[in-house]
N, CA and C atoms as a LAMMPS dump frame, in Angstrom:
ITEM: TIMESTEP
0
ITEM: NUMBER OF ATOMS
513
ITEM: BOX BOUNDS ff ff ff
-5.0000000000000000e+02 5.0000000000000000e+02
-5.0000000000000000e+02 5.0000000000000000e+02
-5.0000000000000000e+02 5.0000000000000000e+02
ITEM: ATOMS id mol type element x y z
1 1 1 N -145.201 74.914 -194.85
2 1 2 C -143.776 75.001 -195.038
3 1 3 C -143.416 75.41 -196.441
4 2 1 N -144.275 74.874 -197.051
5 2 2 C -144.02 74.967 -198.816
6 2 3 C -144.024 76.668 -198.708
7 3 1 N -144.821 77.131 -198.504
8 3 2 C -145.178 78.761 -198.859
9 3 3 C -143.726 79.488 -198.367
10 4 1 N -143.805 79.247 -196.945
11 4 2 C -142.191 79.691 -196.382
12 4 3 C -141.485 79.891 -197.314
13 5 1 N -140.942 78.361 -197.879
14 5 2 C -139.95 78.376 -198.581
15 5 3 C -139.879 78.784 -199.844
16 6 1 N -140.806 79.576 -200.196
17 6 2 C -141.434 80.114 -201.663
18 6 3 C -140.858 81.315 -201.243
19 7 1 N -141.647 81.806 -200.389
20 7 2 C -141.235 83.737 -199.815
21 7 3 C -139.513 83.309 -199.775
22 8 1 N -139.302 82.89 -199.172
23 8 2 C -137.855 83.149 -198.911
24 8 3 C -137.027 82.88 -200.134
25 9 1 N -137.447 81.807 -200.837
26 9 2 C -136.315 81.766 -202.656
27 9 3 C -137.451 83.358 -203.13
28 10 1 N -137.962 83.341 -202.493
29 10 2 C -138.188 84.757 -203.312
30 10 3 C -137.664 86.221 -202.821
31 11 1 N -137.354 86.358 -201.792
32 11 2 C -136.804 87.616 -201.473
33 11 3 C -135.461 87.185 -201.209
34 12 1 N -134.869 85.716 -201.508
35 12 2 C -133.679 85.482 -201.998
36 12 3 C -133.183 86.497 -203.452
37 13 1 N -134.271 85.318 -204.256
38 13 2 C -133.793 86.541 -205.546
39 13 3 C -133.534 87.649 -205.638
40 14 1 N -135.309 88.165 -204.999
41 14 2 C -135.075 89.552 -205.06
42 14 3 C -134.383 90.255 -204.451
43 15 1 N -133.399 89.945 -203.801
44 15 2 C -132.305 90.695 -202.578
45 15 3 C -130.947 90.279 -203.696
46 16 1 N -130.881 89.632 -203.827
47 16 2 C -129.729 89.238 -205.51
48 16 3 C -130.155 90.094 -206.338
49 17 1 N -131.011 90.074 -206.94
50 17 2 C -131.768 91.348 -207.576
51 17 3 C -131.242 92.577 -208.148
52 18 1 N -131.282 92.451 -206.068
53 18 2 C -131.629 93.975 -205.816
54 18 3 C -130.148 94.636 -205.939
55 19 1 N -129.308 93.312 -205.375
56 19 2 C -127.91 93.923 -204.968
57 19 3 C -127.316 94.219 -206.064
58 20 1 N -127.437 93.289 -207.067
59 20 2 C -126.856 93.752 -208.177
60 20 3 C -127.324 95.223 -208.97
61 21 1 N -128.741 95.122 -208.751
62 21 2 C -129.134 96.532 -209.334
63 21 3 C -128.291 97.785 -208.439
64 22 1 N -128.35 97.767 -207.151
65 22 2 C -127.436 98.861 -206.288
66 22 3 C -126.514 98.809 -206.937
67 23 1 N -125.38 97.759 -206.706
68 23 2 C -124.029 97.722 -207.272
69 23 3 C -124.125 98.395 -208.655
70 24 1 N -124.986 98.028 -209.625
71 24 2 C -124.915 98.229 -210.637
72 24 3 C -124.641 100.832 -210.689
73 25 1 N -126.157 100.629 -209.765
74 25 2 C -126.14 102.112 -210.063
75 25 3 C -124.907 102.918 -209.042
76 26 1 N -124.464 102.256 -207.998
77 26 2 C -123.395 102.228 -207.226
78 26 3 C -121.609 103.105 -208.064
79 27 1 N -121.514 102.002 -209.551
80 27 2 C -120.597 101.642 -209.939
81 27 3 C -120.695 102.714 -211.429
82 28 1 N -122.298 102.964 -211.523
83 28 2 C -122.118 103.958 -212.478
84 28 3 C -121.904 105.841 -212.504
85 29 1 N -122.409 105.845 -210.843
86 29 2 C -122.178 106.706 -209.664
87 29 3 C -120.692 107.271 -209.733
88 30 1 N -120.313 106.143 -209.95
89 30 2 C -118.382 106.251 -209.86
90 30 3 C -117.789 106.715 -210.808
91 31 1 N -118.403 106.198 -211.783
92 31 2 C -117.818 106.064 -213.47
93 31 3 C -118.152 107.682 -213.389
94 32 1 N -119.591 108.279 -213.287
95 32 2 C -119.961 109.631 -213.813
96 32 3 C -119.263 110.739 -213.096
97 33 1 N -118.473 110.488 -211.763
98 33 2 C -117.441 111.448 -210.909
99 33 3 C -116.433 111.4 -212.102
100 34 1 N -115.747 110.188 -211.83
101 34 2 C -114.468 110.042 -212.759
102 34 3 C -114.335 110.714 -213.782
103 35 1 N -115.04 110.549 -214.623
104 35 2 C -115.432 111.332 -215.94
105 35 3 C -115.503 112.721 -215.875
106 36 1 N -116.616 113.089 -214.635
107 36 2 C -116.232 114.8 -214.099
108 36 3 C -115.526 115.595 -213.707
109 37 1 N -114.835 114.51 -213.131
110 37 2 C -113.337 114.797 -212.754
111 37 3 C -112.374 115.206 -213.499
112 38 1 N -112.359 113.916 -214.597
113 38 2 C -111.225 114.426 -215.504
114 38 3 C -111.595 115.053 -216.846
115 39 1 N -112.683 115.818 -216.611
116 39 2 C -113.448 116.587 -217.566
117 39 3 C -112.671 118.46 -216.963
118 40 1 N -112.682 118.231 -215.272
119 40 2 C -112.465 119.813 -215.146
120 40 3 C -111.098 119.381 -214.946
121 41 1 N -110.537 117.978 -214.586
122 41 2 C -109.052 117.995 -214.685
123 41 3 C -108.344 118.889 -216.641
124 42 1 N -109.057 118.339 -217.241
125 42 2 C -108.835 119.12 -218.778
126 42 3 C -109.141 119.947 -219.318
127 43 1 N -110.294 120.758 -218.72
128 43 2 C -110.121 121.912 -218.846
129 43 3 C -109.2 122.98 -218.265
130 44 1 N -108.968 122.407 -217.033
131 44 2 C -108.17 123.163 -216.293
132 44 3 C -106.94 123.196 -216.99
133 45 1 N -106.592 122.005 -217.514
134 45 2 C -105.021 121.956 -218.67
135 45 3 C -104.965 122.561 -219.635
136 46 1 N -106.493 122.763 -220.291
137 46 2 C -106.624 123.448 -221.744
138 46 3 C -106.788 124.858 -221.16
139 47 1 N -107.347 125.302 -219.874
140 47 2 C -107.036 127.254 -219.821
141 47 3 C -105.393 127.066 -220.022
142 48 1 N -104.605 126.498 -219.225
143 48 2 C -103.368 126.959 -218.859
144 48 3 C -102.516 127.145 -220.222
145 49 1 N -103.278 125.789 -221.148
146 49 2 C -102.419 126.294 -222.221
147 49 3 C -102.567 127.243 -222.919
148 50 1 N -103.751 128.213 -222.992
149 50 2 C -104.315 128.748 -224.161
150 50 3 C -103.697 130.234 -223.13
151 51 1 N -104.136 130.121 -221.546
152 51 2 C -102.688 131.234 -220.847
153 51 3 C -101.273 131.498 -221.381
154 52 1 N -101.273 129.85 -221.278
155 52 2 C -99.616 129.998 -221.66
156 52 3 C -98.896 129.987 -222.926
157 53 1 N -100.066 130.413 -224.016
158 53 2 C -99.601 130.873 -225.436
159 53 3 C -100.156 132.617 -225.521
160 54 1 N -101.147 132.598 -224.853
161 54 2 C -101.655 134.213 -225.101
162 54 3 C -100.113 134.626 -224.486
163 55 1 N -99.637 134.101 -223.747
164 55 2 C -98.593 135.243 -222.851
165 55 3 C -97.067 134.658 -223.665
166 56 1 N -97.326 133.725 -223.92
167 56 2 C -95.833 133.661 -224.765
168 56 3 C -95.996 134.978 -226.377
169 57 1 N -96.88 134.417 -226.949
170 57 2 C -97.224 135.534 -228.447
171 57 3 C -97.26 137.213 -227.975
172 58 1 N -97.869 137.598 -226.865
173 58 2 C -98.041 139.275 -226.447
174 58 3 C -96.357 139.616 -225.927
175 59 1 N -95.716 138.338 -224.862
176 59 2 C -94.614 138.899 -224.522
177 59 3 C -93.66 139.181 -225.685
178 60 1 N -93.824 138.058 -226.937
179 60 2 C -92.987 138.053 -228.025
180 60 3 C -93.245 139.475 -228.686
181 61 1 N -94.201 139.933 -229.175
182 61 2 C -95.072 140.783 -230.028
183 61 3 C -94.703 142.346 -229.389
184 62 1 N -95.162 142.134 -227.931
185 62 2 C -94.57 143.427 -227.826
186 62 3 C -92.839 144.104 -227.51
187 63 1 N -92.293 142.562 -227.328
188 63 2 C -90.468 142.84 -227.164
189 63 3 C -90.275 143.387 -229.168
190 64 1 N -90.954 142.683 -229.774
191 64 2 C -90.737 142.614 -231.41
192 64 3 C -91.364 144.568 -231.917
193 65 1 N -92.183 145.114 -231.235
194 65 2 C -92.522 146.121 -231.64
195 65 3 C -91.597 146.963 -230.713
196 66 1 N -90.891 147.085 -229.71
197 66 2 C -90.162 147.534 -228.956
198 66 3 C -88.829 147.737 -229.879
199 67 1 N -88.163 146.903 -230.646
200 67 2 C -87.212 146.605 -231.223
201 67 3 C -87.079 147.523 -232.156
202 68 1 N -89.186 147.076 -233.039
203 68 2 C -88.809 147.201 -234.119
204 68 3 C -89.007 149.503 -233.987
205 69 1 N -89.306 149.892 -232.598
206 69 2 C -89.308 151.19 -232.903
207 69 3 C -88.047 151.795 -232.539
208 70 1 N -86.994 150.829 -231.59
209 70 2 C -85.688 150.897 -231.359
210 70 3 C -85.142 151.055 -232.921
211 71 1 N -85.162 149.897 -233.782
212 71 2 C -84.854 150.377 -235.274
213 71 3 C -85.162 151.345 -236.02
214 72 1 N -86.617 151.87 -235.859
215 72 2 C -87.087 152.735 -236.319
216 72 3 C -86.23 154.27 -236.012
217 73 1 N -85.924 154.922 -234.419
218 73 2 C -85.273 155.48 -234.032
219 73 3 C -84.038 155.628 -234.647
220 74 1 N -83.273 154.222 -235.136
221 74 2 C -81.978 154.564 -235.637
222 74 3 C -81.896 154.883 -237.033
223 75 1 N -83.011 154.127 -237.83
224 75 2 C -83.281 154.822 -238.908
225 75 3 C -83.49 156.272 -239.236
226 76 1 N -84.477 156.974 -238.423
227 76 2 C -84.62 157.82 -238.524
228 76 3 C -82.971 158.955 -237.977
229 77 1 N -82.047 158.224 -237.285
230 77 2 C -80.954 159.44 -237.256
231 77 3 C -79.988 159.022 -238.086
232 78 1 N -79.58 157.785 -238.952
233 78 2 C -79.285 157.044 -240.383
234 78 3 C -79.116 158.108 -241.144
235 79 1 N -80.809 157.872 -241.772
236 79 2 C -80.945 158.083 -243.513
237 79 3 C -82.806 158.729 -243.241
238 80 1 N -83.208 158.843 -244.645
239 80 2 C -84.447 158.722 -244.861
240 80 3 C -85.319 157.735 -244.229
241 81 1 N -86.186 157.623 -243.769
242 81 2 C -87.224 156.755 -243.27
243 81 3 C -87.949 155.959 -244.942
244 82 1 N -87.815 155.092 -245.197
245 82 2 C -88.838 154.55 -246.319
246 82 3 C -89.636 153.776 -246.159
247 83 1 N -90.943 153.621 -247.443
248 83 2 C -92.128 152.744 -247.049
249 83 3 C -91.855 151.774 -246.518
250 84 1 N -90.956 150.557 -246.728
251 84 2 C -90.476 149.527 -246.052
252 84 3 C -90.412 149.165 -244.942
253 85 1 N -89.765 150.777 -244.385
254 85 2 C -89.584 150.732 -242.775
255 85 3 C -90.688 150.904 -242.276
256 86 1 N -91.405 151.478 -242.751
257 86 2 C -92.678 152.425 -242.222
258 86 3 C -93.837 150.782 -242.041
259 87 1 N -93.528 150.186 -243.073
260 87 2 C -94.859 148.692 -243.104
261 87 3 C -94.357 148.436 -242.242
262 88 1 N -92.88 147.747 -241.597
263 88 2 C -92.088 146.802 -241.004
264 88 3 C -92.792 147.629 -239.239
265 89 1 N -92.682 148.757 -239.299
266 89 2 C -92.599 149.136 -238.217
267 89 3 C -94.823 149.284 -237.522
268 90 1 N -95.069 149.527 -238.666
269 90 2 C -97.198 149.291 -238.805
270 90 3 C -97.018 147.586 -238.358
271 91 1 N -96.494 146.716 -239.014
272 91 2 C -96.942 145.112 -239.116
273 91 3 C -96.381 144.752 -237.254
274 92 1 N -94.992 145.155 -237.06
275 92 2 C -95.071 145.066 -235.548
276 92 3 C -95.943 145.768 -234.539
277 93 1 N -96.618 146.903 -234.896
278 93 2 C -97.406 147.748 -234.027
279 93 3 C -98.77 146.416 -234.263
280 94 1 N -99.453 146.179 -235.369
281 94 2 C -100.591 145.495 -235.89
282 94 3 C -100.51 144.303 -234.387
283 95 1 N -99.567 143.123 -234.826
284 95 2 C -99.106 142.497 -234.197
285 95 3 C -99.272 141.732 -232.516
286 96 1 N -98.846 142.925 -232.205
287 96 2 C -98.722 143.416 -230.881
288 96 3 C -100.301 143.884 -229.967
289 97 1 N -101.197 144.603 -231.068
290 97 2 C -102.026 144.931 -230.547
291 97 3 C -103.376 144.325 -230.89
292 98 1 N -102.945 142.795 -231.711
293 98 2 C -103.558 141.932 -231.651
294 98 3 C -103.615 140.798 -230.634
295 99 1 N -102.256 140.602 -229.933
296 99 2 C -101.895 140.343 -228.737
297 99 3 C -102.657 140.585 -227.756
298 100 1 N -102.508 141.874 -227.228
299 100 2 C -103.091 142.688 -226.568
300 100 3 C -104.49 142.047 -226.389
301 101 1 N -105.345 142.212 -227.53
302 101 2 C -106.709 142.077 -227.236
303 101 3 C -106.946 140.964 -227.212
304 102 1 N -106.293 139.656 -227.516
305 102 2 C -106.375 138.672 -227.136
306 102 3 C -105.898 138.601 -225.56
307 103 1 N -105.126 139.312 -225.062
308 103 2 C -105.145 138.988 -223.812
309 103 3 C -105.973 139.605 -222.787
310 104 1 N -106.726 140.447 -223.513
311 104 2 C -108.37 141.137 -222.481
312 104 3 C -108.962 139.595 -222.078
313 105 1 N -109.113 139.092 -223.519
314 105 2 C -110.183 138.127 -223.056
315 105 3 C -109.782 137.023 -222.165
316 106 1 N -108.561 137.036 -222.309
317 106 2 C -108.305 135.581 -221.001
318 106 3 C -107.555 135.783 -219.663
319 107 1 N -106.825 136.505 -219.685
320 107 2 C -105.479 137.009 -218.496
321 107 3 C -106.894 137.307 -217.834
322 108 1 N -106.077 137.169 -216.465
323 108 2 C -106.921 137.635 -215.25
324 108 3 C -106.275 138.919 -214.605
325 109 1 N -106.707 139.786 -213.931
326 109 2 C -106.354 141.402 -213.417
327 109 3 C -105.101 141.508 -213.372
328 110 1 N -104.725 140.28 -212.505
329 110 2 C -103.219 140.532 -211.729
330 110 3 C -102.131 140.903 -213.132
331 111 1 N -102.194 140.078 -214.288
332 111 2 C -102.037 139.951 -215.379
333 111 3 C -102.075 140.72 -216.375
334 112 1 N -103.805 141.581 -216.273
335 112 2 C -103.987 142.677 -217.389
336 112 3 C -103.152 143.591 -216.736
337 113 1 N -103.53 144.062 -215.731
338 113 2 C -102.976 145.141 -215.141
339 113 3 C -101.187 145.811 -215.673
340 114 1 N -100.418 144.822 -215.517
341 114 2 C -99.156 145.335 -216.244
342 114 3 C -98.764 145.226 -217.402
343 115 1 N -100.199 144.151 -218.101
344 115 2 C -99.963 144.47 -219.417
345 115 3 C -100.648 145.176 -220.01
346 116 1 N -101.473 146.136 -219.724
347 116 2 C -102.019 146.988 -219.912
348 116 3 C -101.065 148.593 -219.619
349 117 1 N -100.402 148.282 -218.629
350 117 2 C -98.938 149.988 -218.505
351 117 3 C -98.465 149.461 -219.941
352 118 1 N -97.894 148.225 -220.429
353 118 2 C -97.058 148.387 -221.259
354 118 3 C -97.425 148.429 -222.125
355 119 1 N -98.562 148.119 -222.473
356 119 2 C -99.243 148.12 -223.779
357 119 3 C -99.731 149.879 -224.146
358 120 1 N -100.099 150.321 -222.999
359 120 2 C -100.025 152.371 -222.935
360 120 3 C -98.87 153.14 -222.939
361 121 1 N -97.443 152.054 -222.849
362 121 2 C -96.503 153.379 -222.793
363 121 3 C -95.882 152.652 -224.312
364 122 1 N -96.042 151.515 -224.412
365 122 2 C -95.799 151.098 -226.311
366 122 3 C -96.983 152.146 -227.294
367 123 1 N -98.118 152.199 -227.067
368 123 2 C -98.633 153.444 -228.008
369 123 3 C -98.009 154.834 -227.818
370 124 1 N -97.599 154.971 -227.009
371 124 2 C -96.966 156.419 -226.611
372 124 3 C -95.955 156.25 -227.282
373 125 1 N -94.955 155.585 -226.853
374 125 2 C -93.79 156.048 -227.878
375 125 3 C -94.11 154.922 -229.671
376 126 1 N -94.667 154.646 -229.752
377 126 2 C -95.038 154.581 -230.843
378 126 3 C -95.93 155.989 -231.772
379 127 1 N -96.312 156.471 -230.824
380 127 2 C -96.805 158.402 -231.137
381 127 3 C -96.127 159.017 -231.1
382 128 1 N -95.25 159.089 -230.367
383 128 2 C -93.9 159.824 -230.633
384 128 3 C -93.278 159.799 -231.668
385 129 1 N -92.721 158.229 -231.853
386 129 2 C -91.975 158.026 -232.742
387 129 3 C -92.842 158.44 -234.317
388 130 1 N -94.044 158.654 -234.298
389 130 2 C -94.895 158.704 -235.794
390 130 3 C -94.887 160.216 -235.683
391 131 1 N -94.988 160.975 -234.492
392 131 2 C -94.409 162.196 -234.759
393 131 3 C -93.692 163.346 -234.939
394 132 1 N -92.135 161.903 -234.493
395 132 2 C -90.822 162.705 -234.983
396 132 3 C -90.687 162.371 -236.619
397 133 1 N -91.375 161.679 -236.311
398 133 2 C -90.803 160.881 -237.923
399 133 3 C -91.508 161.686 -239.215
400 134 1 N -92.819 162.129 -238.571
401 134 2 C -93.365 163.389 -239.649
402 134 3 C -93.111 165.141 -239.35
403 135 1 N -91.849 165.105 -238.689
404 135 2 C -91.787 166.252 -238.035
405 135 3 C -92.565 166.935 -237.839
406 136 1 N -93.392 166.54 -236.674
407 136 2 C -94.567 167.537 -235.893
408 136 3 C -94.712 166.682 -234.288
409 137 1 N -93.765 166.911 -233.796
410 137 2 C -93.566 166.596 -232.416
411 137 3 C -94.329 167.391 -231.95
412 138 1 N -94.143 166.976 -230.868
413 138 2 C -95.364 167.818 -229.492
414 138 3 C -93.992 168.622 -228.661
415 139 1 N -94.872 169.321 -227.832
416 139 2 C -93.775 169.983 -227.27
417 139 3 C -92.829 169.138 -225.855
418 140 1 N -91.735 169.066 -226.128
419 140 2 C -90.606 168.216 -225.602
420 140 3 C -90.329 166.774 -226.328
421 141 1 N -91.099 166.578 -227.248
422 141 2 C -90.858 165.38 -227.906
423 141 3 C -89.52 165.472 -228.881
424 142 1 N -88.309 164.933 -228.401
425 142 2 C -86.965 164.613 -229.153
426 142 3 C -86.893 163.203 -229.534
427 143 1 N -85.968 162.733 -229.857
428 143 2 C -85.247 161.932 -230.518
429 143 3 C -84.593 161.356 -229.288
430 144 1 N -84.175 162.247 -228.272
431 144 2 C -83.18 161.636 -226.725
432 144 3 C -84.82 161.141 -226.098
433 145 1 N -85.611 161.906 -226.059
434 145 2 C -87.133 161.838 -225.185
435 145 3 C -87.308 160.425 -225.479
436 146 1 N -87.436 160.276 -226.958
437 146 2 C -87.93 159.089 -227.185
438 146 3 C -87.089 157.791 -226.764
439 147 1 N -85.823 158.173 -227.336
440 147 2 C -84.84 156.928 -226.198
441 147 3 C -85.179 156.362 -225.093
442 148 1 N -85.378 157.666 -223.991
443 148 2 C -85.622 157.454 -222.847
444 148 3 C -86.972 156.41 -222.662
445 149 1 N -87.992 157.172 -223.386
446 149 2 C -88.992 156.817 -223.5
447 149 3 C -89.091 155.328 -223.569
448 150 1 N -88.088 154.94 -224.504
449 150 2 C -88.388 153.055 -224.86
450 150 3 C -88.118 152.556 -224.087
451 151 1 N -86.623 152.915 -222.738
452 151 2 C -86.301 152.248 -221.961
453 151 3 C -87.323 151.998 -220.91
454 152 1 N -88.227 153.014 -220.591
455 152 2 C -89.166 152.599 -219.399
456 152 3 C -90.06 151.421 -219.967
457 153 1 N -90.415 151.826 -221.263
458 153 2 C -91.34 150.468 -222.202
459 153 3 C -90.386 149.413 -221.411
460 154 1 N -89.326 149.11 -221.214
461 154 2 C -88.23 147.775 -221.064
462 154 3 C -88.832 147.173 -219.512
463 155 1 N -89.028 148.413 -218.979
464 155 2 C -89.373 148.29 -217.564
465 155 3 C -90.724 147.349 -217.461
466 156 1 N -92.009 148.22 -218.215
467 156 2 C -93.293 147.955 -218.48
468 156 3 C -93.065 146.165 -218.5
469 157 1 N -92.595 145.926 -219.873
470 157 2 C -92.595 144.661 -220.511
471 157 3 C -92.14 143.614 -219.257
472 158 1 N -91.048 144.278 -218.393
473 158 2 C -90.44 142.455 -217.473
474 158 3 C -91.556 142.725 -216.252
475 159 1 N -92.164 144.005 -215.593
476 159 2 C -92.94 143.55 -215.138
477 159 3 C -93.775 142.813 -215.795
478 160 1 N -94.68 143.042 -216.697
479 160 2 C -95.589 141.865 -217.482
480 160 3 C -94.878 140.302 -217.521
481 161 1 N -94.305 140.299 -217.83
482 161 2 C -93.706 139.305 -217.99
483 161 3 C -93.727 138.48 -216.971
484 162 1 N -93.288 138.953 -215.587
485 162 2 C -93.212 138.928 -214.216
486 162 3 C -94.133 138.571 -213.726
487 163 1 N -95.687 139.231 -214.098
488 163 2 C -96.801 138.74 -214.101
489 163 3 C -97.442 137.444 -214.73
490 164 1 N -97.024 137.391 -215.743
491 164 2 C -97.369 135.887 -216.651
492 164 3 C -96.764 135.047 -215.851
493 165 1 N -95.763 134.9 -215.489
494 165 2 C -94.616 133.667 -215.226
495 165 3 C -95.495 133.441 -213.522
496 166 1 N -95.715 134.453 -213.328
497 166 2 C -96.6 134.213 -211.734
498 166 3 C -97.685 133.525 -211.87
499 167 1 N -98.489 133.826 -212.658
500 167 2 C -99.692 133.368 -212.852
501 167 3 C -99.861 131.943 -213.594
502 168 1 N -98.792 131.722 -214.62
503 168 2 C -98.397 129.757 -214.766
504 168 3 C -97.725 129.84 -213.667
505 169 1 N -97.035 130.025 -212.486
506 169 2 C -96.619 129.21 -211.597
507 169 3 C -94.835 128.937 -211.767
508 170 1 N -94.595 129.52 -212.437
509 170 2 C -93.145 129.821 -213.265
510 170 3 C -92.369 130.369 -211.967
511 171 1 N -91.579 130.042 -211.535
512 171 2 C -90.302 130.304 -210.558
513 171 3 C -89.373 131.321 -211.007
């Protein structure tokens, strides 16, 4: 009887043991989801934000170089064009097409895609505008051309825009 009751306080213990050791790896099982969880829960928060500044700075950057060749235009039927204007109007182009390449690396297609028209028809009339401004236009390049020209840029930009606001989820 003695022995019996030996085995059995013994696979007593060891079943106490044991349970606690399960529970134990059970409970750390849990802990290491949780943690994984809210590891891609935060990354997932940290893309959206670093989305949702690339596209706030490019939408800003390129409305700001849009402007600043809208100014440029009126300058040029004003007065003289001077160095001033000429930096003011380089530092918004700079700007803008630092934007830009920051948004290769993160925007996804749906995204590059229209900011990529606007970012090709902002160098265009930004070529224009550098080659009315040194009088050596191309052939049909005016002063009305280029007007025209910025307004489709207007177009370019709210699709993009249109695109960002889709892609955060923006209504």
């Amino acid at each position: 009887m003695e022995i019996g009751s030996v085995v059995i306080a013994v696979v007593g213990v060891a079943g106490t043991l044991g349970g606690a050791i399960l529970t134990q790896r059970g409970s750390e099982r849990v802990k290491r989801r949780e943690i994984e969880l809210l590891r891609g829960h935060e990354q997932v928060r940290e893309q959206l934000v670093l989305r949702r500044t690339c596209y706030m700075e490019l939408n800003r950057d390129a409305r700001q170089l849009t402007t600043a060749l809208n100014k440029h235009l009126h300058i040029m039927r004003e007065r003289t064009v001077e160095d001033a204007d000429r930096v003011a109007l380089d530092e918004a182009r700079d700007a803008q097409r630092d934007r830009y390449s920051e948004a290769q690396m993160i925007a996804p297609d749906s995204v590059l895609t229209p900011a990529s028209e606007a970012n090709h028809a902002l160098t265009r009339l930004y070529g224009q505008v550098k080659r009315l401004e040194r009088g050596e236009p191309e052939p049909g390049e005016t002063m009305e051309s280029a007007a025209r020209a910025q307004q489709e840029v207007w177009e370019h930009l709210r699709a993009m825009r249109h695109a960002m606001r889709e892609d955060l989820g923006v209504e």
